[in-house]
DRENLOFI-156634 format. One record per residue: residue number from 0; residue in three letters; z negated, y, x negated of N, C-alpha, C, O, CB in turn. Coordinates in pm, whole numbers, plus 50000, padded with zeros to 5 digits. Each point is the difference from the previous one (the first is absolute). Last residue first. Glycine has a CB too. Layout:
# DRENLOFI-156634
  seq  type    npz    npy    npx   capz   capy   capx    cpz    cpy    cpx    opz    opy    opx   cbpz   cbpy   cbpx
  NUM   Ala      Z      Y      X      Z      Y      X      Z      Y      X      Z      Y      X      Z      Y      X
...
This chain:
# DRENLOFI-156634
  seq  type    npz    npy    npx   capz   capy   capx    cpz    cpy    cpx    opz    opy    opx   cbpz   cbpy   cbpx
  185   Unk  45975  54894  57639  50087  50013  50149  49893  50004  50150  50050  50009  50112  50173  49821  49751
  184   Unk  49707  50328  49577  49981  49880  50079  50061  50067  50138  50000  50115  50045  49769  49756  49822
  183   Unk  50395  50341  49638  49908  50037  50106  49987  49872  50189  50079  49999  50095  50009  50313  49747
  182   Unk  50015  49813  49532  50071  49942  50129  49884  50005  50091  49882  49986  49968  50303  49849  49929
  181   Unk  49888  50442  49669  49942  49945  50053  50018  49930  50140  49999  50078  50095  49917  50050  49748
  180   Unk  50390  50102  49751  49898  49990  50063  49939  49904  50083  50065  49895  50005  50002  50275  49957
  179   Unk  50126  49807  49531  50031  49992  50165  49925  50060  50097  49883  49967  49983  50189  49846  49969
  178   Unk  49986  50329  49516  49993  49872  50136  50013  50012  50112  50033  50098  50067  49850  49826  49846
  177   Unk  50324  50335  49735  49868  49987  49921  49932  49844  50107  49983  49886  49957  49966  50460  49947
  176   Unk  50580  49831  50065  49863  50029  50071  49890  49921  49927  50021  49893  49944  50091  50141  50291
  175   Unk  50286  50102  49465  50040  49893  50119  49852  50028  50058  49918  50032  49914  50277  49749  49979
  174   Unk  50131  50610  49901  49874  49927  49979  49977  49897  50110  50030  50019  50118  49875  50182  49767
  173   Unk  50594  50021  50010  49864  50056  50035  49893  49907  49989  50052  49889  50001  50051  50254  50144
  172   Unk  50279  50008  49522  49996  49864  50089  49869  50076  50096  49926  50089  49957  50158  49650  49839
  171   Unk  50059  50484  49810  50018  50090  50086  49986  49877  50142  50001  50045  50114  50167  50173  49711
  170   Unk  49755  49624  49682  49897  50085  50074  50047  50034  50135  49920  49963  50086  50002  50134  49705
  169   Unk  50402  49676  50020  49856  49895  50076  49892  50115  50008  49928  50003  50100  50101  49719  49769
  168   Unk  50475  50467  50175  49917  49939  49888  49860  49923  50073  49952  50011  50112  50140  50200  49699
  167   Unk  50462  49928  50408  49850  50043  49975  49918  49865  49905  50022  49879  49992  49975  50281  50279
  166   Unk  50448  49881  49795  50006  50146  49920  49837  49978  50011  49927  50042  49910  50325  50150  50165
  165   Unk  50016  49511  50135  49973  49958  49847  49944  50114  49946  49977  49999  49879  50210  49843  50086
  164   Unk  49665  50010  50529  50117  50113  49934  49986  49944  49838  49899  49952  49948  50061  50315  50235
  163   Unk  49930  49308  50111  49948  50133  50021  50082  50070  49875  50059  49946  49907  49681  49995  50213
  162   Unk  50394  49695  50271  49978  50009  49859  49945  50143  49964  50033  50098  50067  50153  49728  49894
  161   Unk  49761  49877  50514  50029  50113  49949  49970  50024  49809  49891  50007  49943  50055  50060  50345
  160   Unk  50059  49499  50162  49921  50052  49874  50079  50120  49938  50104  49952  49955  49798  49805  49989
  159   Unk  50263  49949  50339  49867  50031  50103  49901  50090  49864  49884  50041  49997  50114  49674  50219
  158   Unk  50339  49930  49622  50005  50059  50135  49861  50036  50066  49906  49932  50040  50305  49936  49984
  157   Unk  49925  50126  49449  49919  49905  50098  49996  50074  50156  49931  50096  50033  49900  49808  49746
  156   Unk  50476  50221  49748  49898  50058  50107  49983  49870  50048  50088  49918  49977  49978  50332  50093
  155   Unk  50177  49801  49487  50018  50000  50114  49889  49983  50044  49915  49947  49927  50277  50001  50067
  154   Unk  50006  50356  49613  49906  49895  50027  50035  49953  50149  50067  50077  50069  49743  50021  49764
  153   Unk  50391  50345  49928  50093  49841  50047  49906  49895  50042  50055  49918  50072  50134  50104  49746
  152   Unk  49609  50367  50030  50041  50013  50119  50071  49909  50069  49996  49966  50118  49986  50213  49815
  151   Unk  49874  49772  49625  49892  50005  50063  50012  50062  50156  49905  49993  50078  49997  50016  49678
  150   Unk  50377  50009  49908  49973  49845  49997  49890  50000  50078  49955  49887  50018  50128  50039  49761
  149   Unk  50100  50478  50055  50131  49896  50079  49905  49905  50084  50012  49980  50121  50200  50000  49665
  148   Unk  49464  50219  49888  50034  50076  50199  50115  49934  50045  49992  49946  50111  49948  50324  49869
  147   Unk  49866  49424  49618  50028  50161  50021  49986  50051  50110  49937  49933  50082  50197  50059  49783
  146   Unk  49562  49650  49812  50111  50011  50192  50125  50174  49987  49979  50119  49978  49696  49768  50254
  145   Unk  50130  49769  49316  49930  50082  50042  50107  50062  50119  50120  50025  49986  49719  50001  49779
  144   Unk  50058  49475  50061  50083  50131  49973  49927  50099  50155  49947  49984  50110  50348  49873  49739
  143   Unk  49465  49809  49749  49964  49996  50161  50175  50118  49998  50023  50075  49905  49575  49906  50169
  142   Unk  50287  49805  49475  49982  50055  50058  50064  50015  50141  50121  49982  50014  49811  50062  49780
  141   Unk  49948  49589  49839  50076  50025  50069  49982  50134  50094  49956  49958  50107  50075  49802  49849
  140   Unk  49769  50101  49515  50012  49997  50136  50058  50057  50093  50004  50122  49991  49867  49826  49948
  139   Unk  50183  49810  49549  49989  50115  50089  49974  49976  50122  50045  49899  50054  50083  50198  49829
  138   Unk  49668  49607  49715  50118  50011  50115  49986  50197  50061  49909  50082  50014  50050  49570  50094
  137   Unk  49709  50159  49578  50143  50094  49892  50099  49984  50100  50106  50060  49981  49867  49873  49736
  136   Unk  49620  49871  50417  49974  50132  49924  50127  50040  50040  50036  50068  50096  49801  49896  49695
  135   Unk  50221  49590  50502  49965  50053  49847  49988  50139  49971  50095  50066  50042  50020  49754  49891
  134   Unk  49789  49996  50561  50114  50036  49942  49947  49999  49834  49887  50040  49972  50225  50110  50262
  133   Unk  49599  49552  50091  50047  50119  50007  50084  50008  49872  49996  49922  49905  49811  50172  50238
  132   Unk  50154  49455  50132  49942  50087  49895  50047  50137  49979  50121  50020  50010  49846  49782  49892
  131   Unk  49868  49945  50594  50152  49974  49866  49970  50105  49857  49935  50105  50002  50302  49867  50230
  130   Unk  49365  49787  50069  50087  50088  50073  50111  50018  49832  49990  49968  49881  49794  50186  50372
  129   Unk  49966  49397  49939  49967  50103  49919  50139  50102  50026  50112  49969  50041  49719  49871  49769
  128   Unk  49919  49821  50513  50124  50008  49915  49972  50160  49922  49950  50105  50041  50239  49723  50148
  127   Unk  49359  49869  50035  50136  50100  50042  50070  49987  49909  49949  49943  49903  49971  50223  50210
  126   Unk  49659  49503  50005  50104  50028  49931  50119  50084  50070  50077  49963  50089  49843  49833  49795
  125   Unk  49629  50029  50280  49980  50119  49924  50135  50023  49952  50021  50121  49994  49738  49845  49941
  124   Unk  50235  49630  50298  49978  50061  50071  50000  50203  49950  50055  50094  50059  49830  49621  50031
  123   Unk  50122  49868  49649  50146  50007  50049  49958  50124  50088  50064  50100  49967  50051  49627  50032
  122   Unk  49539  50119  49808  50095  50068  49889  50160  50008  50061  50100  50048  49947  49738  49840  49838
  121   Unk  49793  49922  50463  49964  50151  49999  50095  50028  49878  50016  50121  49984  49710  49895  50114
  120   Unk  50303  49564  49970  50011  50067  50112  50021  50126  50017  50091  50059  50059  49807  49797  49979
  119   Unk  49945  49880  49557  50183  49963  50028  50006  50151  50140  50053  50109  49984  49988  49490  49979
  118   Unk  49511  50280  49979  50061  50079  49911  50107  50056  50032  50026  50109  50052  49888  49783  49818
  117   Unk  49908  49763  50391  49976  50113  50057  50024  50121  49882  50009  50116  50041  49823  49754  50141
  116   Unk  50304  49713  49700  50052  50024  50127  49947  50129  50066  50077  50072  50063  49949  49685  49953
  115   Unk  49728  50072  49632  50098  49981  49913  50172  50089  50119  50089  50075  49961  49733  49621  49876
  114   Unk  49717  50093  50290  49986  50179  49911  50112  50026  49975  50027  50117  50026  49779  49885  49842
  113   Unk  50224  49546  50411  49964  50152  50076  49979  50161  49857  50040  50116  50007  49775  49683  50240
  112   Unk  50262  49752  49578  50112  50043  50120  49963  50153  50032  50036  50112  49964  49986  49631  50162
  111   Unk  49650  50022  49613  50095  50062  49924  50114  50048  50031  50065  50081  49934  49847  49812  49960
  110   Unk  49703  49901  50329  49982  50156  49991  50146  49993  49913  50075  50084  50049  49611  49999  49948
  109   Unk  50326  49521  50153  49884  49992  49933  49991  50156  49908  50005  50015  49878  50009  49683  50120
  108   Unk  50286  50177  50348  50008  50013  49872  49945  49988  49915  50049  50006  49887  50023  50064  50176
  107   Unk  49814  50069  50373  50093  50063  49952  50054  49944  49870  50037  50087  49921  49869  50091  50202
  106   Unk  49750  49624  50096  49944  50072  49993  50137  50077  49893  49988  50012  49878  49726  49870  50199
  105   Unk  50393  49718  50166  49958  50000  49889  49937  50126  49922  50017  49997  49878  50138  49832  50150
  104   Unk  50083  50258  50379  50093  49916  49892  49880  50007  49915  49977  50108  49945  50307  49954  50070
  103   Unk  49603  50180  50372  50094  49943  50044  50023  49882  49880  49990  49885  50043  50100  50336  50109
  102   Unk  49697  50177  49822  49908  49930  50084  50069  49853  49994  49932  49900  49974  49985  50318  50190
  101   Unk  50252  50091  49565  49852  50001  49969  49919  49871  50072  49919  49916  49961  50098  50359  50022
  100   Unk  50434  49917  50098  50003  49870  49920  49839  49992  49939  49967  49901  49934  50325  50113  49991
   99   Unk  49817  50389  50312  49979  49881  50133  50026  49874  49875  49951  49896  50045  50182  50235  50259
   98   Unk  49933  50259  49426  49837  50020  50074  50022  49820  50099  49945  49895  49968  50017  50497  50090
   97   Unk  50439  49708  49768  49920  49912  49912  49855  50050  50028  49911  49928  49954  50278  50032  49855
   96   Unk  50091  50194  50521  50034  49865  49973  49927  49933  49887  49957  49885  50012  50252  50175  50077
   95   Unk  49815  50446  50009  49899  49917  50066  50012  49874  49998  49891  49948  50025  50083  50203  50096
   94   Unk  50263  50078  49547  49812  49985  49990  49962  49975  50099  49887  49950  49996  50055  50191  49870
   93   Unk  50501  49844  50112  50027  49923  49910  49827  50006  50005  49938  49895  49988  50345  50141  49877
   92   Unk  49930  50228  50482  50031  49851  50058  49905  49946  49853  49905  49933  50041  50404  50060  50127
   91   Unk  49733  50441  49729  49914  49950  50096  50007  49874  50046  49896  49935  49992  50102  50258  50057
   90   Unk  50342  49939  49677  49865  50011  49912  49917  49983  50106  49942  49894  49978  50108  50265  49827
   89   Unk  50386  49823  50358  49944  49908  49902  49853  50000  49939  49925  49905  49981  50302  50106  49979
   88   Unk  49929  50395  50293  49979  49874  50105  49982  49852  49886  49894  49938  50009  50294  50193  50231
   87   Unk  49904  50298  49548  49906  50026  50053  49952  49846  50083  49899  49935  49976  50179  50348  50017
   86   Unk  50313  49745  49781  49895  49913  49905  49902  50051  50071  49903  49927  49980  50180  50043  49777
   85   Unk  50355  50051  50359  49955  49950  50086  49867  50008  49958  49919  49956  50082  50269  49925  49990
   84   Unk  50203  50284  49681  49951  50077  50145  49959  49946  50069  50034  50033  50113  50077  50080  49897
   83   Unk  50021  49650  49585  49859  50038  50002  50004  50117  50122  49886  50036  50031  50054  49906  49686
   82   Unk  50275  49574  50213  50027  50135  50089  49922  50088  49952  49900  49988  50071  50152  49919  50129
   81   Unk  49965  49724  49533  50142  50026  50021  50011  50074  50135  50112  50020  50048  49964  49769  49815
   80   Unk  49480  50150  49898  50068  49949  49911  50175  50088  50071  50049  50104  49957  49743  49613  49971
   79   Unk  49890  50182  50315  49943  50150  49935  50097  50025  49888  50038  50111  49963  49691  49861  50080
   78   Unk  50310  49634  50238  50021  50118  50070  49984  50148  49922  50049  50110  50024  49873  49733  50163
   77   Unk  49896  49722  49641  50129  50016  50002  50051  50140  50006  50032  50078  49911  49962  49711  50182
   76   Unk  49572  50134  50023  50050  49989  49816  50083  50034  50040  50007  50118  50034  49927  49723  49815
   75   Unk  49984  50015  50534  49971  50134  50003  50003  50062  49871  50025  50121  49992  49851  49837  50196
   74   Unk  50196  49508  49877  50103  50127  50036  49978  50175  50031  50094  50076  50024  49985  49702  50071
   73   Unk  49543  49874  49713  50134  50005  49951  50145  50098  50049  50060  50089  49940  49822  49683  50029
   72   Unk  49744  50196  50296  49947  50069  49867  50147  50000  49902  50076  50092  49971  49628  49802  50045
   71   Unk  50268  49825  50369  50056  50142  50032  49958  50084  49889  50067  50103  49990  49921  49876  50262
   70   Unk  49954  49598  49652  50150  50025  50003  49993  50086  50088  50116  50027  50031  49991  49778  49911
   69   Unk  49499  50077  49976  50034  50019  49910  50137  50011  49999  50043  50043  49893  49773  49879  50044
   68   Unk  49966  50016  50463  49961  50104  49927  50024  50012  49879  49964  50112  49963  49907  49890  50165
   67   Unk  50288  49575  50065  50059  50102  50107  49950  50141  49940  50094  50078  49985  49894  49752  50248
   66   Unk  49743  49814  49584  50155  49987  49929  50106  50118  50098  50075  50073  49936  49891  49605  49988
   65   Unk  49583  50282  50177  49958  50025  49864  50178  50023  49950  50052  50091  49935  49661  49735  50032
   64   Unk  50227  49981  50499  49962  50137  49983  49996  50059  49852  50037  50117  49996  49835  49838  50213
   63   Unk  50150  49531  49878  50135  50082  50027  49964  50175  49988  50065  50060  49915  50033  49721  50274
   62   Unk  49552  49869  49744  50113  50056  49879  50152  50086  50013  50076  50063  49927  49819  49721  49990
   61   Unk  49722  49976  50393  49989  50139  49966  50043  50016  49864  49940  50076  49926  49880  49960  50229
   60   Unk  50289  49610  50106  50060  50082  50011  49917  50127  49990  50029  50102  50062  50120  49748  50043
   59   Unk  49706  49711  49608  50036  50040  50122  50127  50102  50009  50082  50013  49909  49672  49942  50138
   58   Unk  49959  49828  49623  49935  50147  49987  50096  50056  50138  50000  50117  50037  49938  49925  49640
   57   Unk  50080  49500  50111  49864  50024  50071  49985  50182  50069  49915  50049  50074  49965  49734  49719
   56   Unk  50516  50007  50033  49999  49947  50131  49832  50053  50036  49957  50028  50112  50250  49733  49856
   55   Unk  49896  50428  49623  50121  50050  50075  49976  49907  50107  50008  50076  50097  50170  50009  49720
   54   Unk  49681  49769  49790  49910  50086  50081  50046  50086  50111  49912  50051  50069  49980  49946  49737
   53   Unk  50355  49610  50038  49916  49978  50035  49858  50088  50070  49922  49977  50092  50221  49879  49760
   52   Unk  50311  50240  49892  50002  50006  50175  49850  49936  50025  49944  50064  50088  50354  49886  49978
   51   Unk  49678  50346  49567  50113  49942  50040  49923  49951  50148  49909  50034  50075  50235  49893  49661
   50   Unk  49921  50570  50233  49888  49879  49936  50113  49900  49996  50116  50012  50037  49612  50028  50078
   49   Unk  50308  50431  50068  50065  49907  49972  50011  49881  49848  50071  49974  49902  50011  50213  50276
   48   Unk  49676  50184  49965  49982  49966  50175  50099  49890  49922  49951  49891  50028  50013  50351  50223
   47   Unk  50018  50081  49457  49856  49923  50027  50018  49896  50100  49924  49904  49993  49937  50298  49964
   46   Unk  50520  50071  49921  50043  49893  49923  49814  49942  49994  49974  49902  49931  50315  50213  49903
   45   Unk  49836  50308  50440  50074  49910  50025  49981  49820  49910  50020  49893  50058  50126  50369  50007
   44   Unk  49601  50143  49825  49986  49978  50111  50062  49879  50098  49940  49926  50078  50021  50296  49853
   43   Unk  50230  49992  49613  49847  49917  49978  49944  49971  50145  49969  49881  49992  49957  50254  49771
   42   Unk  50456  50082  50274  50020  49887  49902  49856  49926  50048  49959  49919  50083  50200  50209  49684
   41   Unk  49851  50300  50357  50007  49943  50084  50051  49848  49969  49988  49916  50089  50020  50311  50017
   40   Unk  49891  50065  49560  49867  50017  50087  50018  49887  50135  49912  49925  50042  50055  50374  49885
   39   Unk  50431  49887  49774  49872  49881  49935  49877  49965  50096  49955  49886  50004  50083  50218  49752
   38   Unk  50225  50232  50417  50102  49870  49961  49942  49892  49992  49987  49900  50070  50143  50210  49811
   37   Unk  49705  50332  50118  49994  49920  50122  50043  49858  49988  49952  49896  50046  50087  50308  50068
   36   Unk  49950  50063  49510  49880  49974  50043  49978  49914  50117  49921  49907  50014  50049  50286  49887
   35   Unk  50439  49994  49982  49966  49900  49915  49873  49933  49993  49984  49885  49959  50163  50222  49942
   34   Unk  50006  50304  50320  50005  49876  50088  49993  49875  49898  49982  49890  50052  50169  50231  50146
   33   Unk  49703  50315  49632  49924  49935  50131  50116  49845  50082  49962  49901  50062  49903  50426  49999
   32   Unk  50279  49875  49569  49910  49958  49943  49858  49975  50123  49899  49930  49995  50231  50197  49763
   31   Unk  50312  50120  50313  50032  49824  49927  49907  49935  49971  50017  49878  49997  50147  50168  49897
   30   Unk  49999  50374  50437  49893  49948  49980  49982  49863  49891  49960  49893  50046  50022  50223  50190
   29   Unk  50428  50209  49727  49938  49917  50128  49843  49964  49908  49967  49993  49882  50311  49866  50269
   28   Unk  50080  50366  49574  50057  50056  50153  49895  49887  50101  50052  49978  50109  50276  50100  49820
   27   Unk  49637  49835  49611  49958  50128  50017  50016  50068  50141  49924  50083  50050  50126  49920  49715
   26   Unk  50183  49561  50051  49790  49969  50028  49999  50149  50064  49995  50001  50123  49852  49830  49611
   25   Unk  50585  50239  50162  49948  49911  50116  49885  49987  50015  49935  50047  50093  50213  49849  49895
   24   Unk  49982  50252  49604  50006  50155  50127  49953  49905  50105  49888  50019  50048  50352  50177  49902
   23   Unk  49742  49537  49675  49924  50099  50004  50013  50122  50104  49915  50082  50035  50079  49833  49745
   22   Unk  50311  49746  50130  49875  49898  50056  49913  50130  50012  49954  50016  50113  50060  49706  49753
   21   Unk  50353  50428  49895  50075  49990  50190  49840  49899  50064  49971  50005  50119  50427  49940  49838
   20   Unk  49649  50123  49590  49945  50161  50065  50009  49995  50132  49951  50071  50088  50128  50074  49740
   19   Unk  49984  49443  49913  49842  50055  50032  50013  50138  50056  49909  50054  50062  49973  49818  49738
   18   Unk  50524  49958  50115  49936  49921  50123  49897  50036  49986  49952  50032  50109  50150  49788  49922
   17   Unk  50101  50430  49628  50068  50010  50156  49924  49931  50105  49964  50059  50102  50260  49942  49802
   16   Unk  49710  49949  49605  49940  50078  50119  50014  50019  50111  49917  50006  50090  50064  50057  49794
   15   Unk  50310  49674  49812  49910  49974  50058  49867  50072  50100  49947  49960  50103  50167  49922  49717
   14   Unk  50333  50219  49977  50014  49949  50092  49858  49945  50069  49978  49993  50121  50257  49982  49778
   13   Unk  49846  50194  49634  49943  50100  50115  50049  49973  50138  49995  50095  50077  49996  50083  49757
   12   Unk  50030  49520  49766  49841  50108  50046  49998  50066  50134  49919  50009  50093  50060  50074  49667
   11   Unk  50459  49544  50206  49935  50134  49918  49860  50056  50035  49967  50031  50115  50266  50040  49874
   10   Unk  49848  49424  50126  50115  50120  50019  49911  50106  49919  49883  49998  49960  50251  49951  50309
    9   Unk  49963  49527  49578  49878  50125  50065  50079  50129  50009  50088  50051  49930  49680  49857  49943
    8   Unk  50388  49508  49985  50050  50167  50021  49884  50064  50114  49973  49959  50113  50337  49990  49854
    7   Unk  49718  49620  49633  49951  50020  50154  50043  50145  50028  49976  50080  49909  49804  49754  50089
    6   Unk  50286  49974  49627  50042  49926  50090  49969  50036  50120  50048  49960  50106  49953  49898  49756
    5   Unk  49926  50354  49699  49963  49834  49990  49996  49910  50160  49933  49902  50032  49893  50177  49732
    4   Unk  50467  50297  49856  49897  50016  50127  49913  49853  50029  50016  49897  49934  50171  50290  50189
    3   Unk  50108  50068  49522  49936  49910  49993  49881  49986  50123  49877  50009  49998  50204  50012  49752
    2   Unk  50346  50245  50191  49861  50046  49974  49909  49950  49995  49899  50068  50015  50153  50045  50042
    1   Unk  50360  49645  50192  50009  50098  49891  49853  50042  49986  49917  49944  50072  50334  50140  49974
    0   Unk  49820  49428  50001  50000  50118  50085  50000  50123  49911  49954  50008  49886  49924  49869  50299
């Protein structure tokens, strides 16, 4: 091979960031680290109740509830995960469900469901989108254009609504009433 390569072909350095920068805006755009909580939380909830089968015939159909609450835990993860305009309603569904796995599944998990779930919960729940980054120093900024009179007579009107003179100024505007008066019983 030319350049004495040793067989295996790697794409360039700088191809590689690419997927961590693209893994990194995503985690960043959603709740990731609360529903990972949920996820796991509702894992561990799900995979108690499912003993082998011998303890599993003694422990009945109160294993079905433990496994049904860990896969709504699980899918409220999810949800946070791939809708997050939902994560207010996920994050609640995700702490009262692992609160009711308290009672319900093996004392939640043996607590490690339920803390772990009522975390997950409230971290999906607290989580807003971060607002966009402001402009660089050294960018110029876009100035607002400034109206002329053409442009300000050509405007169009809202029926029922009178455009006011371009000639008069906001002082010369008249003053909006101080309040209301007083309404008087019938």
């Amino acid at each position: 091979m030319p350049g004495g390569g040793t067989g295996s072909v790697r794409p360039p350095a700088a191809a590689r960031p690419g997927f961590w920068a693209a893994w990194r805006r995503w985690r960043r755009s959603r709740p990731f680290w609360g529903g990972l909580a949920a996820v796991v939380a509702g894992a561990e909830i799900c995979a108690i109740p499912l003993a082998p089968l011998k303890i599993m015939l003694e422990q009945g159909i109160a294993g079905i509830p433990g496994v049904l609450m860990g896969l709504v835990m699980i899918v409220m993860g999810l949800s946070a995960w791939f809708a997050p305009q939902y994560r207010g309603l996920a994050g609640v569904l995700t702490v009262l469900v692992a609160t009711a796995t308290l009672v319900m599944s093996n004392l939640g998990g043996f607590l490690f469901g339920t803390v772990v779930g009522v975390v997950g919960g409230a971290m999906i729940f607290a989580w807003t989108p971060l607002e966009p980054a402001p402009e660089p120093a050294g960018a110029p900024l876009a100035e607002p254009p400034v109206p002329t009179p053409q442009a300000h007579a050509q405007a169009p009107t809202q029926p029922g609504r009178t455009q006011p003179h371009p000639a008069r100024t906001q002082a010369e505007a008249p003053a909006p009433p101080r309040h209301l008066p007083p309404k008087e019983s019938p």
